[in-house]
C-alpha positions in Angstrom: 16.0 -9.1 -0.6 13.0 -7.1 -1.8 9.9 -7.7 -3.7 7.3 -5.9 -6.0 3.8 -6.5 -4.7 -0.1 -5.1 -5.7 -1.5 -4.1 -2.6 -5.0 -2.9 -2.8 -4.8 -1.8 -6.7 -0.9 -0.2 -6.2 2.1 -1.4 -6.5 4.7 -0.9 -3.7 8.3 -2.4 -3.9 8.9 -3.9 0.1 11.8 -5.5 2.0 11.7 -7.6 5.4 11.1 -4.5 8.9 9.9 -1.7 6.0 7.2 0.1 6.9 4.8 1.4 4.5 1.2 3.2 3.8 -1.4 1.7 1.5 -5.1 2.0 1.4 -7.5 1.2 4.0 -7.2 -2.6 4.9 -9.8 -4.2 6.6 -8.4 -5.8 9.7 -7.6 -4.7 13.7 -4.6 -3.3 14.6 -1.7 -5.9 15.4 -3.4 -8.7 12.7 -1.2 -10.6 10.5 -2.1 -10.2 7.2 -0.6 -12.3 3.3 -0.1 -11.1 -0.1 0.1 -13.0 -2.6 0.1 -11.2 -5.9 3.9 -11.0 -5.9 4.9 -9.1 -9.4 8.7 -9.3 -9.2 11.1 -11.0 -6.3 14.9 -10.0 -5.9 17.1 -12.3 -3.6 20.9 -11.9 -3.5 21.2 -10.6 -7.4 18.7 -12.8 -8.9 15.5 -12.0 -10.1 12.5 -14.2 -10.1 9.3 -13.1 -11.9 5.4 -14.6 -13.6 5.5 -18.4 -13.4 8.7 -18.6 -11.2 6.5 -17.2 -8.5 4.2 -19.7 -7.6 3.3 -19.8 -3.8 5.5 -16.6 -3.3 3.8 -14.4 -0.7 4.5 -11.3 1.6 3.5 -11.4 5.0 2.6 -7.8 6.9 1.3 -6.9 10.3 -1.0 -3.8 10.5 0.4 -1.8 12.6 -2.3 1.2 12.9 -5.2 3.0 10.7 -4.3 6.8 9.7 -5.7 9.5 8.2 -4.0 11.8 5.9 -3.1 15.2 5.0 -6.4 17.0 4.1 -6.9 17.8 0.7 -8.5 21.0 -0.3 -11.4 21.0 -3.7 -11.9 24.6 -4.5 -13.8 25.0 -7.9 -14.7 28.6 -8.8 -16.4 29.9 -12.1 -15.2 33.2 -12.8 -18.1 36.2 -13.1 -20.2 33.9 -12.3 -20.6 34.1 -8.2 -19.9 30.3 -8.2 -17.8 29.4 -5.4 -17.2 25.6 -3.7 -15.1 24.6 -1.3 -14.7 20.9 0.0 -12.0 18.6 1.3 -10.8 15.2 1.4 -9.1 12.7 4.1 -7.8 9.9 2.4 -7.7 6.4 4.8 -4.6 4.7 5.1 -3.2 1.6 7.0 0.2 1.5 8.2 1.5 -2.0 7.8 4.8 -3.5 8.5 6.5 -6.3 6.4 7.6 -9.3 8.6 8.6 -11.3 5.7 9.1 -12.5 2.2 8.6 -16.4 1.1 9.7 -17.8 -2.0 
């Protein structure tokens, strides 16, 4: 059994003990947390999807906050003498999936 659900503005496809990365969630660590904008729902070969999912929801548990890999900016203008150098730490939120209701 799996699902399709929008998580913070992404959609990530999730099954029951899957363990996954989205965008920083507000919440401590070890909170229960519900989704409910369930997209698409697979159970034993059949597919349920738009009106057939009413009340469907995903229930998570964060599990810790991360950051990840840094990202390195470099913008240069050639013959110029223009030269920047930034980077970037994206925040994530590990969260586990505990379960899928229909």
């Amino acid at each position: 059994m799996y699902a399709i659900v929008s998580i913070a503005g992404q959609q990530f496809k999730v099954a029951k003990d899957q363990q996954i990365f989205v965008h920083r969630l507000q919440g401590d660590e070890g909170a229960s947390i519900e989704f409910d904008q369930v997209l698409l729902a697979e159970n034993e070969g059949s597919f349920k999807l738009g009106s057939d999912l009413k009340g469907a929801k995903v229930s998570a548990k964060i599990v810790s906050h991360v950051k990840g890999d840094k990202v390195i900016v470099f913008k240069k203008k050639r013959r110029k003498g223009y030269k920047k150098k930034n980077g970037h730490r994206q925040q994530f939120t590990k969260i586990e999936i505990t379960g899928i209701t229909l």
